[in-house]
PyMOL Python script that loads the backbone (N, CA, C, O; Angstrom):
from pymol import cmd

cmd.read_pdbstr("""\
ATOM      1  N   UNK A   1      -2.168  14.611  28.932  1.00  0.00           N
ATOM      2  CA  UNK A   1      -1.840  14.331  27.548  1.00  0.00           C
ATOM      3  C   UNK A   1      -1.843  12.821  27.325  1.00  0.00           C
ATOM      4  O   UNK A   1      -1.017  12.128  27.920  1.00  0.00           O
ATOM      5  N   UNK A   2      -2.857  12.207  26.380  1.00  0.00           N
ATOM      6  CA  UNK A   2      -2.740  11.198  25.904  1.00  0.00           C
ATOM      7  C   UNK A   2      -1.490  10.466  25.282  1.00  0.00           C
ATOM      8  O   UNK A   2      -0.665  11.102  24.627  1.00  0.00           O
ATOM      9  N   UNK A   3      -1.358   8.933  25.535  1.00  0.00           N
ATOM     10  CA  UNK A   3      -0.039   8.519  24.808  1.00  0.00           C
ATOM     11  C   UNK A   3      -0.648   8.122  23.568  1.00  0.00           C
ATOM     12  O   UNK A   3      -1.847   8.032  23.302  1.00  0.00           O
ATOM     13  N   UNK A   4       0.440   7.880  22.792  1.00  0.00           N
ATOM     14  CA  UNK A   4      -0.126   8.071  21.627  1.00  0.00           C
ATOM     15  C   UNK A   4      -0.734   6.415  21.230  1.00  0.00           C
ATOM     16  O   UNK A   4      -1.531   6.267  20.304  1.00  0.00           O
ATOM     17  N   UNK A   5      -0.231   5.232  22.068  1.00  0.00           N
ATOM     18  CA  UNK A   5      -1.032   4.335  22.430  1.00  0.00           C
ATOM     19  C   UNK A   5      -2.849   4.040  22.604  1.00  0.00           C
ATOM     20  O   UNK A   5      -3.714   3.318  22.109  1.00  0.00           O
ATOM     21  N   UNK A   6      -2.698   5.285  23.802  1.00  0.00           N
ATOM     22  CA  UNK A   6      -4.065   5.443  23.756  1.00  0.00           C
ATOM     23  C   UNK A   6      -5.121   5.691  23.195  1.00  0.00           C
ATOM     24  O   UNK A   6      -6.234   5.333  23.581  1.00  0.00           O
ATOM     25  N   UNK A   7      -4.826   6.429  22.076  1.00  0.00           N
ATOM     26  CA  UNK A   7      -5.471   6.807  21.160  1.00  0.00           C
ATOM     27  C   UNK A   7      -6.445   6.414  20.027  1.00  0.00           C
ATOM     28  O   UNK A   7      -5.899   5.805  19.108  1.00  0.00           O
ATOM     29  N   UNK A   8      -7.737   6.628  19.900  1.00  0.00           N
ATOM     30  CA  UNK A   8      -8.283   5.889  19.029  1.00  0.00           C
ATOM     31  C   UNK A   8      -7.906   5.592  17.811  1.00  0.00           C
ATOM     32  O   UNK A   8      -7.642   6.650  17.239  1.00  0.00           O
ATOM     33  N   UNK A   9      -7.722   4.549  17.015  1.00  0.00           N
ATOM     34  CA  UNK A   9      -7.294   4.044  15.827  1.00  0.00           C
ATOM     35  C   UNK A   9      -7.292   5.057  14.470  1.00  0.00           C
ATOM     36  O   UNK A   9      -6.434   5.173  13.595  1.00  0.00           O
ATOM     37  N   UNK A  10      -9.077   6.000  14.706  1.00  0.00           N
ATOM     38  CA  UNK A  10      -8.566   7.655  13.701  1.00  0.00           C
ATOM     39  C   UNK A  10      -8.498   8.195  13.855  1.00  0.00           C
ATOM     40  O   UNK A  10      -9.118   8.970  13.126  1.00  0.00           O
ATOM     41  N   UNK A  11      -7.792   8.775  14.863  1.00  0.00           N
ATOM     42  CA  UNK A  11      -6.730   9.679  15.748  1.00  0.00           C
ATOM     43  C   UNK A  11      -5.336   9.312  14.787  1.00  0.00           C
ATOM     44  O   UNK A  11      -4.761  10.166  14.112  1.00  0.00           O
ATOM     45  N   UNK A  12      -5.008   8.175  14.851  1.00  0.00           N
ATOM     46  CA  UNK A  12      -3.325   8.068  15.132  1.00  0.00           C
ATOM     47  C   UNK A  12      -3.056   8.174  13.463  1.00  0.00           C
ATOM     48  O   UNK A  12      -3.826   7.525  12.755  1.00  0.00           O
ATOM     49  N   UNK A  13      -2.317   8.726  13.009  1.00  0.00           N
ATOM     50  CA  UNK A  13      -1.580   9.780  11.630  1.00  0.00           C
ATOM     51  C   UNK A  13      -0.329   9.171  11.871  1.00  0.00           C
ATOM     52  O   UNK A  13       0.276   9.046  12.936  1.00  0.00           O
ATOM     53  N   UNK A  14      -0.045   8.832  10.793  1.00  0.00           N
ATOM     54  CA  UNK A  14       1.112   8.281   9.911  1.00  0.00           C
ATOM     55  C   UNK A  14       1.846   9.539   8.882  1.00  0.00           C
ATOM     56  O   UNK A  14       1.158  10.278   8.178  1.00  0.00           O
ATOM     57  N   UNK A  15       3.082   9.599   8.942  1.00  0.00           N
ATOM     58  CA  UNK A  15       3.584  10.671   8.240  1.00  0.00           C
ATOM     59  C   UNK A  15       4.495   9.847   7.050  1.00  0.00           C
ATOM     60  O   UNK A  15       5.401   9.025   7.185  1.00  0.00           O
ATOM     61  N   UNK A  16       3.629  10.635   5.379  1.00  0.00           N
ATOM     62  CA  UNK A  16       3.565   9.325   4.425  1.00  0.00           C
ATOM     63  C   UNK A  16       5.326   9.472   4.210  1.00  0.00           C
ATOM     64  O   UNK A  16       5.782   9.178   3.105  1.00  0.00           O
ATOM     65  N   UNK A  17       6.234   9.921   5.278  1.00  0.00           N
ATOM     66  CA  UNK A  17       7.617   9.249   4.547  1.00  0.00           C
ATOM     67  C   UNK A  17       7.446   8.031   5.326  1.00  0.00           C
ATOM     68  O   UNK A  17       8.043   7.033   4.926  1.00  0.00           O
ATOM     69  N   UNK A  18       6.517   7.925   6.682  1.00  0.00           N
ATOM     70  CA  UNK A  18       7.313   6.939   6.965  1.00  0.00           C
ATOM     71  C   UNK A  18       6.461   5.657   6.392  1.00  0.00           C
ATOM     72  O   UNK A  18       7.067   4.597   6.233  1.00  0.00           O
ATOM     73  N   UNK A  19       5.255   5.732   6.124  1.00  0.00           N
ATOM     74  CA  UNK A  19       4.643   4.757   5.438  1.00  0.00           C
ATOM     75  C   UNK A  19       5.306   4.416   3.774  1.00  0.00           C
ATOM     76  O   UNK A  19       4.854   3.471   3.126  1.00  0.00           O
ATOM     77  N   UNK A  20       6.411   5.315   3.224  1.00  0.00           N
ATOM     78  CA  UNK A  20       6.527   5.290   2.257  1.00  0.00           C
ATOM     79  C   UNK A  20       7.890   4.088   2.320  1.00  0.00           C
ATOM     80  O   UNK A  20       7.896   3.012   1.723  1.00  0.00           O
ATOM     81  N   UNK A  21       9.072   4.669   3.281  1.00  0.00           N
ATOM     82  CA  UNK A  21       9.605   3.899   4.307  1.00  0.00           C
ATOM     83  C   UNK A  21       9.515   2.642   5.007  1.00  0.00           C
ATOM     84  O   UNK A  21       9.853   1.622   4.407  1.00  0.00           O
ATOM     85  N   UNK A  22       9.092   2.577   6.231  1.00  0.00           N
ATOM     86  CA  UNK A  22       8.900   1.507   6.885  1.00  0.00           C
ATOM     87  C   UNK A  22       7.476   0.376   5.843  1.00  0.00           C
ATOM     88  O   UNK A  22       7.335  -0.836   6.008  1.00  0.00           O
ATOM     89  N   UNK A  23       6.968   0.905   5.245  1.00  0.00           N
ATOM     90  CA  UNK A  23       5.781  -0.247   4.534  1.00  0.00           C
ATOM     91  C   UNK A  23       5.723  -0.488   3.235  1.00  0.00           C
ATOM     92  O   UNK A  23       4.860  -1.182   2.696  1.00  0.00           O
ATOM     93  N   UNK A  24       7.009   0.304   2.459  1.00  0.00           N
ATOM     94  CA  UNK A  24       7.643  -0.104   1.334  1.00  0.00           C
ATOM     95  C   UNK A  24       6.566   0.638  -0.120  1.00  0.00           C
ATOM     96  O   UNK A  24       6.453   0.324  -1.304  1.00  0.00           O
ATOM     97  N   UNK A  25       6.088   1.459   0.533  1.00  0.00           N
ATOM     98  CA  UNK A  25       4.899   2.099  -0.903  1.00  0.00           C
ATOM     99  C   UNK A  25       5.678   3.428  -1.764  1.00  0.00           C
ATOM    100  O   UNK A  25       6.180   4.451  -1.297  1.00  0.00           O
ATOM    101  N   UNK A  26       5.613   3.177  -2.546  1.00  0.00           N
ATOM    102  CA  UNK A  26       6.439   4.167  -3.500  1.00  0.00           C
ATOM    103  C   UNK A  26       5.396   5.442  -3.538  1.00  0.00           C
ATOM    104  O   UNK A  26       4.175   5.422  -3.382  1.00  0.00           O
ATOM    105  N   UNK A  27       6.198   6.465  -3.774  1.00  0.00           N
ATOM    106  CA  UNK A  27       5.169   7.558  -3.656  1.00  0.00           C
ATOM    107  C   UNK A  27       4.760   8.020  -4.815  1.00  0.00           C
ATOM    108  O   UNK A  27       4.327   9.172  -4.822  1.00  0.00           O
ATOM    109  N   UNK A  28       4.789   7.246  -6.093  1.00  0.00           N
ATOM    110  CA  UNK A  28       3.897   6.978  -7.149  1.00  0.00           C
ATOM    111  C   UNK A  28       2.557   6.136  -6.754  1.00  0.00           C
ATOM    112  O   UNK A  28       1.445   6.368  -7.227  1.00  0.00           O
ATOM    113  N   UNK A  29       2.765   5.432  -6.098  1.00  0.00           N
ATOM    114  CA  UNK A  29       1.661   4.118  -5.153  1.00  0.00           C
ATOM    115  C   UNK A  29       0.810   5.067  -4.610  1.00  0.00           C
ATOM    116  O   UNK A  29      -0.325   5.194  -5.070  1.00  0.00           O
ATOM    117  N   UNK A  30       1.369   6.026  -3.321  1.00  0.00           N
ATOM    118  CA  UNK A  30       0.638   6.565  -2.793  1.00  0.00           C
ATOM    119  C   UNK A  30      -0.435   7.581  -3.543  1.00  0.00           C
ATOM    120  O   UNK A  30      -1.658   7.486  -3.444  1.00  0.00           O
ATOM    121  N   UNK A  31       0.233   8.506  -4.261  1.00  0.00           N
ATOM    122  CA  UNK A  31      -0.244   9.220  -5.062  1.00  0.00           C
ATOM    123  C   UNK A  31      -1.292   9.039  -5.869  1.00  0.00           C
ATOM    124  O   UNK A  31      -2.134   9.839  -6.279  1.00  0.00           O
ATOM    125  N   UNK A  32      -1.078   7.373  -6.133  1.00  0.00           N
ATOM    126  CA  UNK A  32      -2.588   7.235  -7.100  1.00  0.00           C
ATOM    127  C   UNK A  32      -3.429   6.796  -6.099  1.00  0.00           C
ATOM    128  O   UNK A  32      -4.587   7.191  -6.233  1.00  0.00           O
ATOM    129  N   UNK A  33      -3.219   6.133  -5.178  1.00  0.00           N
ATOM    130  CA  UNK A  33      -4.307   5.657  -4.316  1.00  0.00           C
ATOM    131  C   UNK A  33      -5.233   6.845  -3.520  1.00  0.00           C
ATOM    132  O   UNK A  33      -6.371   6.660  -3.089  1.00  0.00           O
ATOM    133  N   UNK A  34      -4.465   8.092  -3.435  1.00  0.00           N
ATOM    134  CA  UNK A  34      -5.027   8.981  -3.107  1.00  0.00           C
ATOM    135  C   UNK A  34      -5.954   9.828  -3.922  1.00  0.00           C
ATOM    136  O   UNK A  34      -6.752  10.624  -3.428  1.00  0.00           O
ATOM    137  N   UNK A  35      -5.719   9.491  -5.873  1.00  0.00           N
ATOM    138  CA  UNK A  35      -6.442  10.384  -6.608  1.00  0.00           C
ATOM    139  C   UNK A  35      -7.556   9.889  -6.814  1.00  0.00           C
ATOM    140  O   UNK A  35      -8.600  10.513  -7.001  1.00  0.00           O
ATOM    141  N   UNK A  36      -7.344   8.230  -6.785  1.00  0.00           N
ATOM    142  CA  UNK A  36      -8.177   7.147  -6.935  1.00  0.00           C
ATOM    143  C   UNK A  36      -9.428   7.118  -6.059  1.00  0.00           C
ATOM    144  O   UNK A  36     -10.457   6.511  -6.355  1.00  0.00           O
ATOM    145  N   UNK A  37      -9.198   7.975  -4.731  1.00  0.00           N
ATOM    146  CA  UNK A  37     -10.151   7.856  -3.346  1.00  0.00           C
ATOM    147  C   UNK A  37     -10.142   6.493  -2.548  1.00  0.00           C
ATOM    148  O   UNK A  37     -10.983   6.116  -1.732  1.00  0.00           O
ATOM    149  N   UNK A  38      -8.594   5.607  -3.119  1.00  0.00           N
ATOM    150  CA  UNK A  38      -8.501   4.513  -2.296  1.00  0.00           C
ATOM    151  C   UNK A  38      -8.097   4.426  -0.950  1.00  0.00           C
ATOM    152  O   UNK A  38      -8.340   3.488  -0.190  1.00  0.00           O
ATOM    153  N   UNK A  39      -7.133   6.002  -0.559  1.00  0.00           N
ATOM    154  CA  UNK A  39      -6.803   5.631   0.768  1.00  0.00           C
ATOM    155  C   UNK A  39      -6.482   7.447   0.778  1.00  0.00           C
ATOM    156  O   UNK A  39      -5.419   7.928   0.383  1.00  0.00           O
ATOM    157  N   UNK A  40      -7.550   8.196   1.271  1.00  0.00           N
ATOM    158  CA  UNK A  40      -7.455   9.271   1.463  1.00  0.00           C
ATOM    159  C   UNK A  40      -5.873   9.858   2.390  1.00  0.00           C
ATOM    160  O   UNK A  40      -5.247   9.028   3.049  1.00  0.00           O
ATOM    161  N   UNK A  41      -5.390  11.345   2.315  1.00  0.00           N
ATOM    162  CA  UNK A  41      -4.590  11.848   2.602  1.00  0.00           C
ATOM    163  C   UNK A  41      -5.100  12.895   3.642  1.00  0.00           C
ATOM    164  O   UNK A  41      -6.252  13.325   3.586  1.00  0.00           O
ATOM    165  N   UNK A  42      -4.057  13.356   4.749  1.00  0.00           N
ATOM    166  CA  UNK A  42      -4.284  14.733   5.512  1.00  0.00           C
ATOM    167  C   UNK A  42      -3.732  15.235   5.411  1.00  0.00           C
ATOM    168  O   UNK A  42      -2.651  14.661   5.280  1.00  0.00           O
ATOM    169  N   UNK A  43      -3.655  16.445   5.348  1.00  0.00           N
ATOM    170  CA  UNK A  43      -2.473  17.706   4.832  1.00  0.00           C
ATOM    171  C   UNK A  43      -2.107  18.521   6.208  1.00  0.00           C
ATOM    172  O   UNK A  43      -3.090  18.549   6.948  1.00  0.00           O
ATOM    173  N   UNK A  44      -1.248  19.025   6.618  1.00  0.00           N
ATOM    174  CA  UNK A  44      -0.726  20.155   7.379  1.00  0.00           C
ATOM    175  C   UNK A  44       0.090  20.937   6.562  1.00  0.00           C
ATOM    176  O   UNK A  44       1.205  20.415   6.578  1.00  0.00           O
ATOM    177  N   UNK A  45       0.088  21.799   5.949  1.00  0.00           N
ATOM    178  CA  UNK A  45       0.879  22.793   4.913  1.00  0.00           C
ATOM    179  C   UNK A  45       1.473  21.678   3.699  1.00  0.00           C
ATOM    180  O   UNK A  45       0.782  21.449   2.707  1.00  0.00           O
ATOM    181  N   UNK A  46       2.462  21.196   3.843  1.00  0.00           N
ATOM    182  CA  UNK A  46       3.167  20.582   2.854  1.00  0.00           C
ATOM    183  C   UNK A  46       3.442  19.251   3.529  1.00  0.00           C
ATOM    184  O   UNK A  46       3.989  18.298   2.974  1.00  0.00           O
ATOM    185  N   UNK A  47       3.091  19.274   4.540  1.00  0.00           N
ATOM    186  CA  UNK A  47       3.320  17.870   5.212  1.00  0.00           C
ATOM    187  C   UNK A  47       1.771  16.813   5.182  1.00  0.00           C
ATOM    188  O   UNK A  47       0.695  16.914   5.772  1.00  0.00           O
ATOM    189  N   UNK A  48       2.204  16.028   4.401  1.00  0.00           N
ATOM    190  CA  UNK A  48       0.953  14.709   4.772  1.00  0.00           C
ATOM    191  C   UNK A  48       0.874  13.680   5.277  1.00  0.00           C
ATOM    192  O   UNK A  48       1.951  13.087   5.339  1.00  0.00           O
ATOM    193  N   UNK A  49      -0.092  13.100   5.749  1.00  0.00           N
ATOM    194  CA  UNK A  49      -0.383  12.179   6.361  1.00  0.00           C
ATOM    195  C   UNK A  49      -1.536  10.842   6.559  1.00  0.00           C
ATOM    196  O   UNK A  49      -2.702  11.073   6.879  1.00  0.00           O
ATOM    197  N   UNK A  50      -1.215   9.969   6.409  1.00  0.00           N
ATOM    198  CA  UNK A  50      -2.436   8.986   6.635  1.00  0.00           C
ATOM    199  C   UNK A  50      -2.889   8.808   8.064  1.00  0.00           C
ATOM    200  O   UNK A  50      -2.367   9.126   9.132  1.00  0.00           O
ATOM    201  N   UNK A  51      -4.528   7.930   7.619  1.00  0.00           N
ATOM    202  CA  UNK A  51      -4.553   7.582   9.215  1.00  0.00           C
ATOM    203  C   UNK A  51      -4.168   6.172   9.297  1.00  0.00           C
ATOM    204  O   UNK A  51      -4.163   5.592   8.210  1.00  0.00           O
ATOM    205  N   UNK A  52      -3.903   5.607  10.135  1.00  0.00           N
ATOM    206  CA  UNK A  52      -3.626   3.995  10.412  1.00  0.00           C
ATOM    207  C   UNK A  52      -5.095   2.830  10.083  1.00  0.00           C
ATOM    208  O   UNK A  52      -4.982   1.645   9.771  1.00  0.00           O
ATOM    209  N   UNK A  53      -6.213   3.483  10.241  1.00  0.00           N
ATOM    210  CA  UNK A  53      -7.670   3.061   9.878  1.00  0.00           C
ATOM    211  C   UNK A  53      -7.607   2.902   8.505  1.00  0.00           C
ATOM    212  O   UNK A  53      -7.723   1.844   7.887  1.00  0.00           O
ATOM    213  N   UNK A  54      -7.403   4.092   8.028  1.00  0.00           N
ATOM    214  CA  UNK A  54      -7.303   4.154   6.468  1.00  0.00           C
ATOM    215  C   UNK A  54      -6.068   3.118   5.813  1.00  0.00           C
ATOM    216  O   UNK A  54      -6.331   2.347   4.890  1.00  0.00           O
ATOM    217  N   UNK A  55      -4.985   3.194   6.294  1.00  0.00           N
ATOM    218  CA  UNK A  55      -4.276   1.986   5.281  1.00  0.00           C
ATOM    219  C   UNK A  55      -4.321   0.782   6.127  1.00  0.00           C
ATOM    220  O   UNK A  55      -3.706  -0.163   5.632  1.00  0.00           O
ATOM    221  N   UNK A  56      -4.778   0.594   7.062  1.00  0.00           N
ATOM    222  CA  UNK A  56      -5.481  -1.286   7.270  1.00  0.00           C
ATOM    223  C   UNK A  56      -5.998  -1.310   6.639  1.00  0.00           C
ATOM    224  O   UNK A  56      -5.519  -2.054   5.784  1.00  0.00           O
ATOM    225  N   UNK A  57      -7.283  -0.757   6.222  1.00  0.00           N
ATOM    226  CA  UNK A  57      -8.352  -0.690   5.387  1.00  0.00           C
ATOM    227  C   UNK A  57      -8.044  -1.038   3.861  1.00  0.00           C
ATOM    228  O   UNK A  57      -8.691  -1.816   3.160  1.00  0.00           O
ATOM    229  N   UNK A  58      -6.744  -0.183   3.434  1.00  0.00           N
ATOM    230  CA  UNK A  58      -6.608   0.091   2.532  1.00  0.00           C
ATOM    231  C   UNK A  58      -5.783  -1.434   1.906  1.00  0.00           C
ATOM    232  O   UNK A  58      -5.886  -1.789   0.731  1.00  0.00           O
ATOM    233  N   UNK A  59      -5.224  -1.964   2.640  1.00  0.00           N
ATOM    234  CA  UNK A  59      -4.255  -3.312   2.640  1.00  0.00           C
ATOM    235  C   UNK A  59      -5.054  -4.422   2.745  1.00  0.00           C
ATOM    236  O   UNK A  59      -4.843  -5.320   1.930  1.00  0.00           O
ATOM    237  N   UNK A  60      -6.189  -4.615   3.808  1.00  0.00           N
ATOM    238  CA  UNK A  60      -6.667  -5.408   3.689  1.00  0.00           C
ATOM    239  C   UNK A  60      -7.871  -5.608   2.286  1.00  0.00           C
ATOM    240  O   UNK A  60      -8.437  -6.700   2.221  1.00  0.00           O
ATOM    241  N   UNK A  61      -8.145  -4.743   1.426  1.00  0.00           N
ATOM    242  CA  UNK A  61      -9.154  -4.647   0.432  1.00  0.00           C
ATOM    243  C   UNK A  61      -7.930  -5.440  -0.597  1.00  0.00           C
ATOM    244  O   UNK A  61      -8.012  -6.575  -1.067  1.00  0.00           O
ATOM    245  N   UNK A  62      -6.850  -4.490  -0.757  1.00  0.00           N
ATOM    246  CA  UNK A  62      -5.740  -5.113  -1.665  1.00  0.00           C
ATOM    247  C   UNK A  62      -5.049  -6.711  -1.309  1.00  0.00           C
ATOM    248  O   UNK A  62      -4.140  -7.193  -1.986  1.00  0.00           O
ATOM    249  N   UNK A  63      -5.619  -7.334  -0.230  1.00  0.00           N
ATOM    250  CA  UNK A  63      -4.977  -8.558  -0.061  1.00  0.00           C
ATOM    251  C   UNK A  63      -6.151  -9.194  -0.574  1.00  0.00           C
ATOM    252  O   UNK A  63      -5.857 -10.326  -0.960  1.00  0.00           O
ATOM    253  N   UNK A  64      -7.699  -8.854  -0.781  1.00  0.00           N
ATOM    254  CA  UNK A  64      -8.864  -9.626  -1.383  1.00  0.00           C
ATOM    255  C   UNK A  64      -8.985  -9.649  -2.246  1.00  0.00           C
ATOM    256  O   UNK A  64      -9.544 -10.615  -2.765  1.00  0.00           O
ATOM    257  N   UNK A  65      -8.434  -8.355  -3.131  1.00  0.00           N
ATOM    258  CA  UNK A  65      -8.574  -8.126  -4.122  1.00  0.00           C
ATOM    259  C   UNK A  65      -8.133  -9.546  -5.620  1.00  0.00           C
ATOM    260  O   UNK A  65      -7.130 -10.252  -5.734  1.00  0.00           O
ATOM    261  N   UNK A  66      -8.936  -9.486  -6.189  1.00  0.00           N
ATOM    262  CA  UNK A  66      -8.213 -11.254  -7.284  1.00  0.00           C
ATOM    263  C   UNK A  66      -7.025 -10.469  -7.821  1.00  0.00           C
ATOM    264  O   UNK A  66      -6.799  -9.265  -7.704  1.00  0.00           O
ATOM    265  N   UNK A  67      -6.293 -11.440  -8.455  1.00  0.00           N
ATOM    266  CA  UNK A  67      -4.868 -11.035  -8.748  1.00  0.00           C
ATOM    267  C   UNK A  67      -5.453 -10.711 -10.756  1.00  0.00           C
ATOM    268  O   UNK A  67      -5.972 -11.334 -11.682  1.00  0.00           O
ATOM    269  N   UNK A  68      -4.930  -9.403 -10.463  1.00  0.00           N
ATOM    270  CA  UNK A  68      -4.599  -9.131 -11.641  1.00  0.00           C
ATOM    271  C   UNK A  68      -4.401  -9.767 -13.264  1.00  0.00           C
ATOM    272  O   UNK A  68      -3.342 -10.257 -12.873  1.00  0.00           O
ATOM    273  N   UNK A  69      -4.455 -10.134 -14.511  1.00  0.00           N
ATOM    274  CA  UNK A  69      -3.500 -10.845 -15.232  1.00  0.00           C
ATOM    275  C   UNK A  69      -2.947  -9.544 -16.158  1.00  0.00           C
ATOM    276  O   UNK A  69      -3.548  -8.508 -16.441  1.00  0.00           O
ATOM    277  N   UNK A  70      -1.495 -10.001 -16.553  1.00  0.00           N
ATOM    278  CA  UNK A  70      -0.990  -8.873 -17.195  1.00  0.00           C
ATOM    279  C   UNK A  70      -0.296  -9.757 -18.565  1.00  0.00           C
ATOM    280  O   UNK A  70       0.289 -10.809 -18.821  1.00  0.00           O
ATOM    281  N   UNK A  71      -0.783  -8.606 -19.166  1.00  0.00           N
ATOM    282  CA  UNK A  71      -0.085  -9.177 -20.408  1.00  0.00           C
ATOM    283  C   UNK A  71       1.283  -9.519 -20.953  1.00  0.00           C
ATOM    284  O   UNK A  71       1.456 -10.368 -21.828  1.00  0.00           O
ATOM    285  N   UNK A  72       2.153  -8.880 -20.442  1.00  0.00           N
ATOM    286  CA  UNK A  72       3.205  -9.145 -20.605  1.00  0.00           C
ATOM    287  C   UNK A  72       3.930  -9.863 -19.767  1.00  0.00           C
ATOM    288  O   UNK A  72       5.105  -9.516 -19.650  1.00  0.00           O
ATOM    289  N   UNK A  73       3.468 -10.999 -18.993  1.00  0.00           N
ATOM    290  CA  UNK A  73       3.901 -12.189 -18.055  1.00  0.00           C
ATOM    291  C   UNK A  73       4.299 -13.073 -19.121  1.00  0.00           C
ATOM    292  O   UNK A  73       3.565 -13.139 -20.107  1.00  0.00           O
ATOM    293  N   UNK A  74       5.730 -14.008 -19.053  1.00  0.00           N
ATOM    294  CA  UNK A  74       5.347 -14.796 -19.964  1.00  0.00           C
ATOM    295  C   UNK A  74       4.930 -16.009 -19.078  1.00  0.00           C
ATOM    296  O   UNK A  74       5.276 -16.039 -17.897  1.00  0.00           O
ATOM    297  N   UNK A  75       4.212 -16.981 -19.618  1.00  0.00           N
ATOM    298  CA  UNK A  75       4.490 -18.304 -19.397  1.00  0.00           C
ATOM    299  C   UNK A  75       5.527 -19.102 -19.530  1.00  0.00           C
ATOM    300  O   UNK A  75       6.261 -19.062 -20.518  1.00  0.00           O
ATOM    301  N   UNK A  76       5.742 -20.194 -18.186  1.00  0.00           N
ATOM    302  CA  UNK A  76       6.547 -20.449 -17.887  1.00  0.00           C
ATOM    303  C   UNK A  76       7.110 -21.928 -19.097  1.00  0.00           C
ATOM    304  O   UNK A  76       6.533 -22.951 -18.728  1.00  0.00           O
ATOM    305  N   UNK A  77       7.826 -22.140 -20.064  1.00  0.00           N
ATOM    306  CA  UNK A  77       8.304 -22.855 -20.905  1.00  0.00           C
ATOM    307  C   UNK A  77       8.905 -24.260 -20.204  1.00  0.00           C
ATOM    308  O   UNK A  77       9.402 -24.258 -19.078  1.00  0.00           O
ATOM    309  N   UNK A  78       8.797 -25.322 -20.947  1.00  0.00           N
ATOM    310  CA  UNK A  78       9.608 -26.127 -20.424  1.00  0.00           C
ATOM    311  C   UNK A  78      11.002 -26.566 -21.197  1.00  0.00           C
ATOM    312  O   UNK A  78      12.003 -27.111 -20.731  1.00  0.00           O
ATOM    313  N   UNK A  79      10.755 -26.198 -22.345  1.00  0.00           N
ATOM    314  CA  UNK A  79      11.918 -26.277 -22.643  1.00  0.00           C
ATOM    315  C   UNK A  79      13.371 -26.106 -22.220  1.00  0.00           C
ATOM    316  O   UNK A  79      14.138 -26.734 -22.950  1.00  0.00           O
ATOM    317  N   UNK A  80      13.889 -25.500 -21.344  1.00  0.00           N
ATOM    318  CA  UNK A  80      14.930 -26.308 -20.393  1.00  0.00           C
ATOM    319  C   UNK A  80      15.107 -27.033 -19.473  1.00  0.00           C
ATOM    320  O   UNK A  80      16.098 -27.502 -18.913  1.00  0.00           O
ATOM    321  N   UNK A  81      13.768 -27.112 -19.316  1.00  0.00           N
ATOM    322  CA  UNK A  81      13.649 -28.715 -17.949  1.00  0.00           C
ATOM    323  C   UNK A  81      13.472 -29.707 -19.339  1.00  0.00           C
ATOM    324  O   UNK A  81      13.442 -30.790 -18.755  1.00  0.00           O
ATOM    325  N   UNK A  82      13.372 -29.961 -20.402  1.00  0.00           N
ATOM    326  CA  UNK A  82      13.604 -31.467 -21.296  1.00  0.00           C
ATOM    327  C   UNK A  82      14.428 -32.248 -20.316  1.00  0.00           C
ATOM    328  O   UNK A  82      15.383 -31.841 -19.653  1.00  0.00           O
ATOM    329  N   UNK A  83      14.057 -33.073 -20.334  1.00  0.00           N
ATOM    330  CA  UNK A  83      14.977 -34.433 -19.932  1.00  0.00           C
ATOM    331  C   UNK A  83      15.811 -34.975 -20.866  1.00  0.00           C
ATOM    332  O   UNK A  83      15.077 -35.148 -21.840  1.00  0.00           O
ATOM    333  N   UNK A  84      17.138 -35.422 -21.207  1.00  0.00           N
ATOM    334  CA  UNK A  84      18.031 -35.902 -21.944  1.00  0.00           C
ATOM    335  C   UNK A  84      18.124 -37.136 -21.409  1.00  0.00           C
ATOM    336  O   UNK A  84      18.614 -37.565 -20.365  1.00  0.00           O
ATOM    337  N   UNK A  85      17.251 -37.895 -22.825  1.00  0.00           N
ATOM    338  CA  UNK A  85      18.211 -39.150 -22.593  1.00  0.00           C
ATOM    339  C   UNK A  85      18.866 -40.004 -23.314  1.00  0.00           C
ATOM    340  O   UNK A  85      19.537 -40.883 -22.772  1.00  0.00           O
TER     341      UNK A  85
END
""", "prot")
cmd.dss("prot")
cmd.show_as("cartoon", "prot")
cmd.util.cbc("prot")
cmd.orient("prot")
């Protein structure tokens, strides 16, 4: 029996509480990334799972990715940094 070390990189399954858990993704996050075809899912009955290939993959596209702009950011004012003098 292989350790689970040994194992090739899409072999090794992630069980999405704990990616939801330990890597901080809300399972609204997950959910769309999965409808999206951004970071596919594996099923065993009611239990799912990622592979570890798939969300490197999936993290490193989202760290290239350009940043967003959103509309409802405000800009940052200076009006309480004025200087008084």
């Amino acid at each position: 029996m292989k350790i689970l070390n040994e194992l090739p990189e899409d072999l090794k399954l992630i069980p999405a509480t704990a990616v939801r858990k330990g890597w901080y993704f809300s399972e609204n996050r997950l959910w769309t990334a999965n409808k999206t075809g951004a970071l596919p899912r594996l099923r065993d009955g009611k239990r799912v799972f990622y592979r570890l290939s798939d969300l490197r993959a999936f993290l490193q596209r989202a760290e290239q990715a350009p940043p967003i702009k959103v509309p409802w950011k405000k800009k940052s004012s200076s009006i309480g940094n004025a200087s008084k003098e």
